[in-house]
py3Dmol code that shows the C-alpha trace and the ligand (Angstrom):
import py3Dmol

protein = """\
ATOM      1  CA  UNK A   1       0.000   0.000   0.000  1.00  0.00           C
ATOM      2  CA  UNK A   2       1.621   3.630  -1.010  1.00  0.00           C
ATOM      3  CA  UNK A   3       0.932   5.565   1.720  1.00  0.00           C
ATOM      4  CA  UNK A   4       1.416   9.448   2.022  1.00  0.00           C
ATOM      5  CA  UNK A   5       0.118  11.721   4.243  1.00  0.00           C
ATOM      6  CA  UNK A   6      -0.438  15.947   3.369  1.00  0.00           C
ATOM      7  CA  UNK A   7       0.681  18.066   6.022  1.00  0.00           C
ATOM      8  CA  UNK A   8       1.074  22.068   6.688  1.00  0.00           C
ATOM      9  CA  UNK A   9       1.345  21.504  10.520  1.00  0.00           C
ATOM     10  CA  UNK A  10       1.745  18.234  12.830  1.00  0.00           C
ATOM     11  CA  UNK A  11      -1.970  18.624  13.690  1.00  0.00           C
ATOM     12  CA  UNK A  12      -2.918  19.464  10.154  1.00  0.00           C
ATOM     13  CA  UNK A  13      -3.063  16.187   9.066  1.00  0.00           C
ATOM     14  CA  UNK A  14      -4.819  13.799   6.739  1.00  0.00           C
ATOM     15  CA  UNK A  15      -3.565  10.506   5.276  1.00  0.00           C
ATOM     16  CA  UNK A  16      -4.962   9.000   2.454  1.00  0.00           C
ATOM     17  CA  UNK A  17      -4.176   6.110   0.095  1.00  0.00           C
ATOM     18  CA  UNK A  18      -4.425   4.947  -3.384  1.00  0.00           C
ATOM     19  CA  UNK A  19      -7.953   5.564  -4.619  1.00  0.00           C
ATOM     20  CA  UNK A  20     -10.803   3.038  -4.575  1.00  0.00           C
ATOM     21  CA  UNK A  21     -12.191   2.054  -8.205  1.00  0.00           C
ATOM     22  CA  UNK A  22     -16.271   2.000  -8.901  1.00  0.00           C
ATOM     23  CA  UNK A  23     -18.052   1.313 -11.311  1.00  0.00           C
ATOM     24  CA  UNK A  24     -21.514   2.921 -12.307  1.00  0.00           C
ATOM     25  CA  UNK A  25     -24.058   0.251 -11.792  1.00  0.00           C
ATOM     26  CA  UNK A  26     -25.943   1.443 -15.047  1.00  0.00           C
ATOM     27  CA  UNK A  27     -23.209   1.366 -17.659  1.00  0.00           C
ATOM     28  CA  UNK A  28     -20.327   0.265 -15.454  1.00  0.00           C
ATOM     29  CA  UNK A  29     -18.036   2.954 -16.476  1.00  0.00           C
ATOM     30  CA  UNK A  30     -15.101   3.355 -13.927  1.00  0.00           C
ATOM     31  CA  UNK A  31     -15.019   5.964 -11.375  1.00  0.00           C
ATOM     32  CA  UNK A  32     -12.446   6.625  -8.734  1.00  0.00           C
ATOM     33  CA  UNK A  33     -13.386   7.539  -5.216  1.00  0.00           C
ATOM     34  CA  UNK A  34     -10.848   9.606  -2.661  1.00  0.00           C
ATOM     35  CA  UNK A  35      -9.588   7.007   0.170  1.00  0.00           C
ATOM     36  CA  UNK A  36      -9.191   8.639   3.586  1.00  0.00           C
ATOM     37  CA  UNK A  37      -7.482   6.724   6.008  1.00  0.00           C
ATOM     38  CA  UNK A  38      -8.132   9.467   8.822  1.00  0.00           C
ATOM     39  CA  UNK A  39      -8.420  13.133   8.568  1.00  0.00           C
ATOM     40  CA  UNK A  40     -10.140  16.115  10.729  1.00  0.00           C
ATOM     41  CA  UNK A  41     -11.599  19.339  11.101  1.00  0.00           C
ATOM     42  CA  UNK A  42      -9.225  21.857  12.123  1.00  0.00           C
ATOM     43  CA  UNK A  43      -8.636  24.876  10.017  1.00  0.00           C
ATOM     44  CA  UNK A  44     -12.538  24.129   9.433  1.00  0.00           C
ATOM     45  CA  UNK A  45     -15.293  26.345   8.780  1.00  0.00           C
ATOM     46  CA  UNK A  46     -18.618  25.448  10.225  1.00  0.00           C
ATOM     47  CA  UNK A  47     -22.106  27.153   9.853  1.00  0.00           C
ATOM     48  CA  UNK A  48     -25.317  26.803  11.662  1.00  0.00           C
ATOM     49  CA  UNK A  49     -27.070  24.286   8.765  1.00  0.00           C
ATOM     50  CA  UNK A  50     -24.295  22.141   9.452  1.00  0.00           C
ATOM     51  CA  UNK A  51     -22.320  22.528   6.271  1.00  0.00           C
ATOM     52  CA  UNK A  52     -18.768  23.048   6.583  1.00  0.00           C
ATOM     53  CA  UNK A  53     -15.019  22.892   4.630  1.00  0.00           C
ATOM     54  CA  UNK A  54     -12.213  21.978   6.093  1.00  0.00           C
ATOM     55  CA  UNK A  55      -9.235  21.293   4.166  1.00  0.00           C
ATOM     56  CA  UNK A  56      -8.588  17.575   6.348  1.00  0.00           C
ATOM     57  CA  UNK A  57     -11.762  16.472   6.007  1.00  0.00           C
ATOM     58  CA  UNK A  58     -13.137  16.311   2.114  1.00  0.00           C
ATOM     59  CA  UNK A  59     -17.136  15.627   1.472  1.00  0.00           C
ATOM     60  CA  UNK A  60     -16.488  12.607   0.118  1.00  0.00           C
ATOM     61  CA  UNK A  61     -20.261  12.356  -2.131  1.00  0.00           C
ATOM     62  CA  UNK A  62     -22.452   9.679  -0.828  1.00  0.00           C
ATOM     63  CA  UNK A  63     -24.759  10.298  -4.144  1.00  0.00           C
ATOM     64  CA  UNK A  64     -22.546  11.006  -7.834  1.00  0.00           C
ATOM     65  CA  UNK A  65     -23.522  11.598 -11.272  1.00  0.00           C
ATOM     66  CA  UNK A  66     -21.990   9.126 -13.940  1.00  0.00           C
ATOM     67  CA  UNK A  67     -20.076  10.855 -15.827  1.00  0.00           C
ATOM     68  CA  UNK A  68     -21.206   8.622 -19.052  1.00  0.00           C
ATOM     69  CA  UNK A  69     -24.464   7.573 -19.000  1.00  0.00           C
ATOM     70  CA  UNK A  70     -25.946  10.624 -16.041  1.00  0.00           C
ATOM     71  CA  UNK A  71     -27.346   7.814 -13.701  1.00  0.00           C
ATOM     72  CA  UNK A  72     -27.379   8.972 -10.138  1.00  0.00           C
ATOM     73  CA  UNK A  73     -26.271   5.962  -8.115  1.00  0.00           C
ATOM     74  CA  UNK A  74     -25.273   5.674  -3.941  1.00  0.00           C
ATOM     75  CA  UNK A  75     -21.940   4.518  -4.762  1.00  0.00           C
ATOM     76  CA  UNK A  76     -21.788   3.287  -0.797  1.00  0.00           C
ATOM     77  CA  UNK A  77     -23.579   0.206  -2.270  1.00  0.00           C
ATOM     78  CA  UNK A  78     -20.543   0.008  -5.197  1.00  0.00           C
ATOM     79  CA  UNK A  79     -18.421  -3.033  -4.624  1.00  0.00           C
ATOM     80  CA  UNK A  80     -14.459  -1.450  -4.839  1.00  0.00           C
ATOM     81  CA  UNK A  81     -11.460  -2.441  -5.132  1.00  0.00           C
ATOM     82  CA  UNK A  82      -7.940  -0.244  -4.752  1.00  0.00           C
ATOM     83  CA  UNK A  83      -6.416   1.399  -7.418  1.00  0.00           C
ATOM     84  CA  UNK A  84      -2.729  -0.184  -7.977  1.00  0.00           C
ATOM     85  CA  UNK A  85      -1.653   1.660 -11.071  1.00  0.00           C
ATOM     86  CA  UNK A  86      -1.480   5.527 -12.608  1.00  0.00           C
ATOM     87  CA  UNK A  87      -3.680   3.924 -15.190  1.00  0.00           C
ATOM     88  CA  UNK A  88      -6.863   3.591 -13.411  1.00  0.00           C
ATOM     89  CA  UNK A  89      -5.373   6.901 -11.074  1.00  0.00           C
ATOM     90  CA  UNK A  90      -6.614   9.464 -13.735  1.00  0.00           C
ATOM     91  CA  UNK A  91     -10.124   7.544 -13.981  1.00  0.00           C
ATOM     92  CA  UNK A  92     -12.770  10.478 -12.874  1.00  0.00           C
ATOM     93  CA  UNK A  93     -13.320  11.120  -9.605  1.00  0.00           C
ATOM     94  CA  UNK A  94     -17.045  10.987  -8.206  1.00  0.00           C
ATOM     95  CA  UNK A  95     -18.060  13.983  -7.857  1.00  0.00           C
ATOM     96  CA  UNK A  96     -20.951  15.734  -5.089  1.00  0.00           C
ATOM     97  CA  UNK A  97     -24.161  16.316  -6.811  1.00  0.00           C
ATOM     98  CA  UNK A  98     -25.579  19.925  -7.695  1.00  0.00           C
ATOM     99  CA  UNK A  99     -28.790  21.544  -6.607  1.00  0.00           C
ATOM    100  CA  UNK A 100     -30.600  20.834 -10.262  1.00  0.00           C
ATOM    101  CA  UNK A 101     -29.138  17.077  -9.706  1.00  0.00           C
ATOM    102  CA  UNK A 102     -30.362  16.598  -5.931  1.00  0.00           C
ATOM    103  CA  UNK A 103     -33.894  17.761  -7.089  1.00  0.00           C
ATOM    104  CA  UNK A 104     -33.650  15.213 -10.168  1.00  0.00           C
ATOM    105  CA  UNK A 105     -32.593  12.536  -7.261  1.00  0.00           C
ATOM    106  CA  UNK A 106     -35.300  12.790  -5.091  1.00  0.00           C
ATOM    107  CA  UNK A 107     -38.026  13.495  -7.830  1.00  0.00           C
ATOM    108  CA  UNK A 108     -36.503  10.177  -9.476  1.00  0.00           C
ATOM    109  CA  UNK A 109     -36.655   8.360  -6.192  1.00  0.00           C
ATOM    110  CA  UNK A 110     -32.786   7.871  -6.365  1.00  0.00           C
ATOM    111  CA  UNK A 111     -33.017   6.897  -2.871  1.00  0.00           C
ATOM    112  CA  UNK A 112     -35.775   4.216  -3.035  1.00  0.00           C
ATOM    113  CA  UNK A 113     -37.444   4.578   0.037  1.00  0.00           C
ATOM    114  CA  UNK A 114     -34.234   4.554   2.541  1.00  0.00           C
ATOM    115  CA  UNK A 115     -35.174   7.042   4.795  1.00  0.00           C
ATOM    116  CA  UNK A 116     -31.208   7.936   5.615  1.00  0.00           C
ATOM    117  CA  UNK A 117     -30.518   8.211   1.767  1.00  0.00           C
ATOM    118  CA  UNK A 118     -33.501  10.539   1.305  1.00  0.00           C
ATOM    119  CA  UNK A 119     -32.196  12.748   4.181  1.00  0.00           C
ATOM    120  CA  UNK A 120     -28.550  12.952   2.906  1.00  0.00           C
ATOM    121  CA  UNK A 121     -30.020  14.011  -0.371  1.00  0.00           C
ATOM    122  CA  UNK A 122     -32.819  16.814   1.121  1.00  0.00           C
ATOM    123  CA  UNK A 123     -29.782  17.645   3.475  1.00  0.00           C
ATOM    124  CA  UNK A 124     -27.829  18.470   0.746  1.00  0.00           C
ATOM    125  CA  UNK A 125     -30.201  20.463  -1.196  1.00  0.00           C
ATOM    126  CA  UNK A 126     -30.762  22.542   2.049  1.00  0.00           C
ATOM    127  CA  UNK A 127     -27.089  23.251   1.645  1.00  0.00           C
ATOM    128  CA  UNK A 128     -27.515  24.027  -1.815  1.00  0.00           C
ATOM    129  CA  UNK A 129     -29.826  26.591  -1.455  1.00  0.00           C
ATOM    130  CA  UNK A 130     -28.355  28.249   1.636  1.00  0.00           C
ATOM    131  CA  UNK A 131     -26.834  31.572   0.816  1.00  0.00           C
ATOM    132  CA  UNK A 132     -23.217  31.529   3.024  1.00  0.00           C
ATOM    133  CA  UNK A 133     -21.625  34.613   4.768  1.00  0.00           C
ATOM    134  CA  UNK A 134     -18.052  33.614   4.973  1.00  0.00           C
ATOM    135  CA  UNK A 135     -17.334  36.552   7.659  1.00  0.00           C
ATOM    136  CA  UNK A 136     -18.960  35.780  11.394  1.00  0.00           C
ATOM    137  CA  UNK A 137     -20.656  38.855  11.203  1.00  0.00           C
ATOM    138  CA  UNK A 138     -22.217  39.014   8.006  1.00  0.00           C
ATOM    139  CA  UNK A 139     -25.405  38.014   7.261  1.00  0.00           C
ATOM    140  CA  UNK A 140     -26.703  36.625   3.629  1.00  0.00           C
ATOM    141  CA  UNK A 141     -30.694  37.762   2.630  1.00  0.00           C
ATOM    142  CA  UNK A 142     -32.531  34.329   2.788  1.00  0.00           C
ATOM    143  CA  UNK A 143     -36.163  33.891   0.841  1.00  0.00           C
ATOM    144  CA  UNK A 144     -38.094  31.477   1.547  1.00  0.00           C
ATOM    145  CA  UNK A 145     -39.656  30.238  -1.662  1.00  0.00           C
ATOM    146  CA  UNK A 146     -41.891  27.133  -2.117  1.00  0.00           C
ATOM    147  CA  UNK A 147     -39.601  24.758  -3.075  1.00  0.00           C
ATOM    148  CA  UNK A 148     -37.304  25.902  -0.004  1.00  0.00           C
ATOM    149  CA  UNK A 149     -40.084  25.402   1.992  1.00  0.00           C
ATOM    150  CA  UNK A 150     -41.137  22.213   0.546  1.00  0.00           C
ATOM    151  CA  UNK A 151     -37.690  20.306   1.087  1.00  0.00           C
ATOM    152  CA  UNK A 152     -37.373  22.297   4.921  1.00  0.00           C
ATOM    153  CA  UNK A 153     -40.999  20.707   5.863  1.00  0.00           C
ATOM    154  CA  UNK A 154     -39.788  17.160   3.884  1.00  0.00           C
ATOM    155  CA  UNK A 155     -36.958  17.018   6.341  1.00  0.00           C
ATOM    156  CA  UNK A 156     -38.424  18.231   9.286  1.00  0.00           C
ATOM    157  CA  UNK A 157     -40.540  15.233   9.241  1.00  0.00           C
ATOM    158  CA  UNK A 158     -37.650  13.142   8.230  1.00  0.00           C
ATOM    159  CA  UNK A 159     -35.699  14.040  11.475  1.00  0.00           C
ATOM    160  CA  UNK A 160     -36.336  12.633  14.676  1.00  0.00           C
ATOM    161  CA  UNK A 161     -36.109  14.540  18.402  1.00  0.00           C
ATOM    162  CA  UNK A 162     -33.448  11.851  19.989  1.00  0.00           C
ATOM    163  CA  UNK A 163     -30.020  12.993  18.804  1.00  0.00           C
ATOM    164  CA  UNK A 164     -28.834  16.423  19.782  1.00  0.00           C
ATOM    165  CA  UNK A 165     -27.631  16.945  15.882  1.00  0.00           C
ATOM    166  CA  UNK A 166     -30.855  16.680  14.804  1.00  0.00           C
ATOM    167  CA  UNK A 167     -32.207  18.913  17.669  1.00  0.00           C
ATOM    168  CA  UNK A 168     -30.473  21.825  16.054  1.00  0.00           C
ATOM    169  CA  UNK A 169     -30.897  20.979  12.343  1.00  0.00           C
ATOM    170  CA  UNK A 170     -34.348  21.403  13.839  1.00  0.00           C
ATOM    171  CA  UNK A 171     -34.077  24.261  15.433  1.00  0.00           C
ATOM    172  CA  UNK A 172     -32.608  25.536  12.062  1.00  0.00           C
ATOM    173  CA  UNK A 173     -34.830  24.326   9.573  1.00  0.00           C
ATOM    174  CA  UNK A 174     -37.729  26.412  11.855  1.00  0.00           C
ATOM    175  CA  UNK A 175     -35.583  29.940  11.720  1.00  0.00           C
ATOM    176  CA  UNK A 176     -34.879  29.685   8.450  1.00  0.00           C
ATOM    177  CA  UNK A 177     -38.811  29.565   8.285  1.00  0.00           C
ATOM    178  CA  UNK A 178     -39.247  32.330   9.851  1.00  0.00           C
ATOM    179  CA  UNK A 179     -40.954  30.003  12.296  1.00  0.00           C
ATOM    180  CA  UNK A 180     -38.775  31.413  15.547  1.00  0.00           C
ATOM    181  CA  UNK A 181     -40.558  30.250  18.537  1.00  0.00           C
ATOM    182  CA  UNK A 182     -40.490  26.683  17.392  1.00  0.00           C
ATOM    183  CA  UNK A 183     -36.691  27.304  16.579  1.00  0.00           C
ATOM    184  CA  UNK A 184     -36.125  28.166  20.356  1.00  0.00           C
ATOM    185  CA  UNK A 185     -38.179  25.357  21.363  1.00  0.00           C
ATOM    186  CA  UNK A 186     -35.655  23.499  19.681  1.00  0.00           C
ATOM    187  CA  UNK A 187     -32.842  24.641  20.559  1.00  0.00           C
ATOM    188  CA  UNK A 188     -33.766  24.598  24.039  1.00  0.00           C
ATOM    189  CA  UNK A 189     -33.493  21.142  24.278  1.00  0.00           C
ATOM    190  CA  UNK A 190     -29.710  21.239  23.118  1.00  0.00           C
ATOM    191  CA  UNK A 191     -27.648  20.337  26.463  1.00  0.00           C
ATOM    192  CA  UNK A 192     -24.256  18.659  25.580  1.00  0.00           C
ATOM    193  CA  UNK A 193     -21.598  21.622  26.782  1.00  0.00           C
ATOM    194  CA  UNK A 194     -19.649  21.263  23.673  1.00  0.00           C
ATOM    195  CA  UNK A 195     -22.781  22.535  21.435  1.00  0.00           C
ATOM    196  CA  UNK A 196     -22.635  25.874  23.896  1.00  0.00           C
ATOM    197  CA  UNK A 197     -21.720  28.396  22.182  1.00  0.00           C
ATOM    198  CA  UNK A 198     -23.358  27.068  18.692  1.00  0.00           C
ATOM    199  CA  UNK A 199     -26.752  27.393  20.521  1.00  0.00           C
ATOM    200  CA  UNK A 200     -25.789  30.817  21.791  1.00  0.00           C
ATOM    201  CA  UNK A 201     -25.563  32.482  18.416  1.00  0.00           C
ATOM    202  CA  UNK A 202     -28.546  30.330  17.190  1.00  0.00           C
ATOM    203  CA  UNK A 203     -30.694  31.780  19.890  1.00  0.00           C
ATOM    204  CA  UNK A 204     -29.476  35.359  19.489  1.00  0.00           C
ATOM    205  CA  UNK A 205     -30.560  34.964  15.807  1.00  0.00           C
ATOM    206  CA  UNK A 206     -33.797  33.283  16.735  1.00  0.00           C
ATOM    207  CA  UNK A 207     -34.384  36.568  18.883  1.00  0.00           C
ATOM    208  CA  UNK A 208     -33.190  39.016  16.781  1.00  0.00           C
ATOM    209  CA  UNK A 209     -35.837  37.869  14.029  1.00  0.00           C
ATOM    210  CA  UNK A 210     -32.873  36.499  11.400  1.00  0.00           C
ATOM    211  CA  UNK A 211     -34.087  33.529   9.431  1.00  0.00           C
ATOM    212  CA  UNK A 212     -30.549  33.041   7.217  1.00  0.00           C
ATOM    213  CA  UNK A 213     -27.947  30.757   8.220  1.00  0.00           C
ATOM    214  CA  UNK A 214     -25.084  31.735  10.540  1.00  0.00           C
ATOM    215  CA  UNK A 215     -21.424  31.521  10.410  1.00  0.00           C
ATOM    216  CA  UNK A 216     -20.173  29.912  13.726  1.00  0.00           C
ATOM    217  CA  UNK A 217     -17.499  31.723  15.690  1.00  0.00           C
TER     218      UNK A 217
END
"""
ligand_1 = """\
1
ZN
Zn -23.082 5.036 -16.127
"""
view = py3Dmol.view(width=600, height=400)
view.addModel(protein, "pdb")
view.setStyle({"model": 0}, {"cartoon": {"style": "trace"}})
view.addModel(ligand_1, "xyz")
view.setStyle({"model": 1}, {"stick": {}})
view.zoomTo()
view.show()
């Protein structure tokens, strides 16, 4: 196994190694598929809808797009092998799916009935149509229109009230509403110490009548 790891500091670290081959289940063209051995978030930034980058820790796509024949597959359910020459290295890489592909996913039914996959893709598409303030204190004008609305109510009912994740994807899926009182009843249920400060902001937004998603501190 060639192993290398990509550093800029000793806690900046993520090791990968050679890349896993796919192939699309519809026309079995070959894809290639990044494989982390272990990586992180530092250097990360994070925002209140739960979307973040951080350069150790890549999205690596649950959903992709063949680049051949357009099927969306779940490539989890791919059978791979490892990559052992530069030949099959420069196959494509899987790539995340866009917000006009998500929609075609779940109006397709992509995700045939398995509720996780359904939220990964409505998760996404939340993302999608997020607008993103890079700086802390920025905001980002968010409208609600119907098919905002449609995927935020989709997912609410998706979610359940057991893991405190959820509780504040909750609690954000209600402020971006504009539906604040049901966002603090949310987020009031939040107690781990570590989520803190997170539900600090989210409740100062809640208050102050700001429905678009937050850049955490
Ligand atoms: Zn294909």
């Amino acid at each position: 196994m060639n192993l290398f790891s990509l550093h800029q500091e000793t806690h900046l670290i993520m090791i990968l190694s050679n890349p896993l081959l796919l192939n699309c289940p519809g026309c079995s063209a070959p894809h290639t598929c990044i494989n982390m051995l272990s990586g992180n978030t530092f250097g990360g930034i994070f925002w209140s809808d739960g979307c973040y980058l951080a350069p150790m820790l890549p999205d690596v796509p649950r959903f992709t797009k063949c680049y051949v024949c357009g099927l969306i597959f779940n490539q989890q359910n791919c059978p791979k092998t490892e990559s052992e020459s530069e030949e099959t290295d420069s196959y494509p890489e899987i790539t995340t799916l866009d917000k006009e592909e998500l929609i075609a996913a779940l109006g397709s039914n992509a995700y045939k009935g398995i509720k996780e996959d359904e939220i990964y893709l409505r998760i996404r598409l939340w993302w999608a149509m997020n607008p993103r303030p890079f700086h802390a204190n920025e905001t980002k004008a968010l409208t609600v229109d119907a098919a905002y609305r449609e995927n935020a109510l989709a997912l609410l009912n998706l979610l359940d009230d057991q893991e405190e994740d959820e509780l504040i994807t909750k609690a954000e899926l209600n402020r971006n509403l504009g539906q604040f009182d049901e966002c603090l009843r949310y987020i009031s249920k939040v107690k781990d110490k570590y989520n803190e400060k997170r539900v600090k902001q989210i409740k100062a937004a809640a208050l102050s009548g700001q429905n678009s998603v937050i850049r955490f501190d």
